[in-house]
Steps between C-alpha positions, in 0.01 A plus 500: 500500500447858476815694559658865373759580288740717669660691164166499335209644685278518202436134553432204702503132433252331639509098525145383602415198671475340156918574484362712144696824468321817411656849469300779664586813381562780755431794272767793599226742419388440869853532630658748315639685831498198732897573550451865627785656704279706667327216677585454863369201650598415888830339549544122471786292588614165280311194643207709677156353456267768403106534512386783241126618552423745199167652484345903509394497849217699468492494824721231619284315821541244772484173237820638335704487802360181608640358130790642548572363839376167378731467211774634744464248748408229254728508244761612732553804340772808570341743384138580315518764294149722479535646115243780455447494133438845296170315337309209443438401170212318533334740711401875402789750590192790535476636878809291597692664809857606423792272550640674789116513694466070423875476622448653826159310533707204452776625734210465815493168466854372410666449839901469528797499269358195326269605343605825327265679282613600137310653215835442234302409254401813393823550341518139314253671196288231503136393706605162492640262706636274311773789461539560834593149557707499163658805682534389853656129342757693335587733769540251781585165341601327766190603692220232578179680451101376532238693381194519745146586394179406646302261391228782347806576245531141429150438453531791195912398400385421191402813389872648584720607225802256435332245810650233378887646472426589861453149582868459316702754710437432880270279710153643625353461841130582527354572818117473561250762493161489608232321285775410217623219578313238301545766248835570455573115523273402195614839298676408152817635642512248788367245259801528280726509804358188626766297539782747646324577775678398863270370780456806735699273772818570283438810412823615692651352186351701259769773485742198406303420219550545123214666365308407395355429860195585683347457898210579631502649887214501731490766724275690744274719272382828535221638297658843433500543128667824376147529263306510824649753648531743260078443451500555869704797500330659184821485302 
């Protein structure tokens, strides 16, 4: 099975299905500030099950809260955490709104004390987030978290730096967008996490899980798309 080593973040053993092992090196090149004093991420208690939805929210819209209720209810969740990162690295950086504008965009549409908005990573040095979850694993230990990300981001997962150490460090719940359903389920990504992947009927179990672990959530969907709106709005 896949699984992290907890004094040596620059690698991950994985076990496949075949029970062959193969080292993936984590290069520290990509998390040479992951550790950062300066971040502060919301408060978490020991034993808390946490969603974390990272993305630039450029604008954030409708279909994000709708995941993020989903995965709350769902997964039974304490808390989802909306992480407003600095940049994406797979998108252009050119014309992007400052941190501070996409948090409060994001702010409009995260409703209660559960789901706080952050933009911490900004201080962790690095664009990735396989060092925000190095990070966050190290900081709260005893925390259970679940990355969420809609099934557009699964559909391109494979294109993600480090994808497969994600996969390693905490169990993923993707919530349907859309048009990418029969997409995101055929993507190389899901492909390779074929068989770790609960039925959605258990997907309360997910945060339980030892990654790596994977569920799929149907939901009401909403055809907001932050790319839509900023055509619409000329941005």
């Amino acid at each position: 099975m896949l699984s992290p080593r907890p004094r040596t973040p620059d690698r991950i053993l994985f076990v496949a299905e075949t029970k062959t092992p193969v080292v993936v090196p984590l290069h520290r090149s990509a998390l040479h500030s992951f550790a950062s004093l300066k971040a502060r991420p919301p408060l978490a208690n020991p034993g808390q099950r946490i969603g974390l939805m990272g993305g630039s929210f450029n604008p954030a819209h409708e279909g994000h809260a709708i995941g993020a209720r989903t995965a709350m209810r769902r997964l039974r969740l304490d808390a989802v955490w909306w992480m407003v990162t600095p940049e994406n690295p797979l998108k252009p950086s050119a014309g992007l709104p400052p941190l501070a504008q996409r948090t409060a965009s994001a702010r409009t549409f995260a409703k209660g004390r559960a789901m706080p908005v952050t933009g911490f990573e900004a201080a962790l040095g690095s664009p990735y987030t396989v060092a925000t979850l190095l990070y966050l694993k190290q900081r709260f230990p005893r925390v259970r978290f679940v990355w969420i990300m809609g099934a557009d981001n699964l559909a391109t997962f494979h294109h993600w730096r480090h994808w497969r150490e994600m996969t390693c460090l905490v169990p993923i719940a993707v919530v349907d967008r859309p048009g990418w359903r029969l997409k995101a389920l055929a993507s190389p990504a899901a492909r390779w996490m074929a068989g770790r992947r609960l039925p959605e009927e258990a997907a309360s179990l997910l945060p339980n899980r030892k990654p790596p672990a994977w569920a799929f959530l149907s939901t009401q969907l909403s055809e907001q798309s932050s790319t839509a709106l900023r055509a619409r709005f000329g941005a």
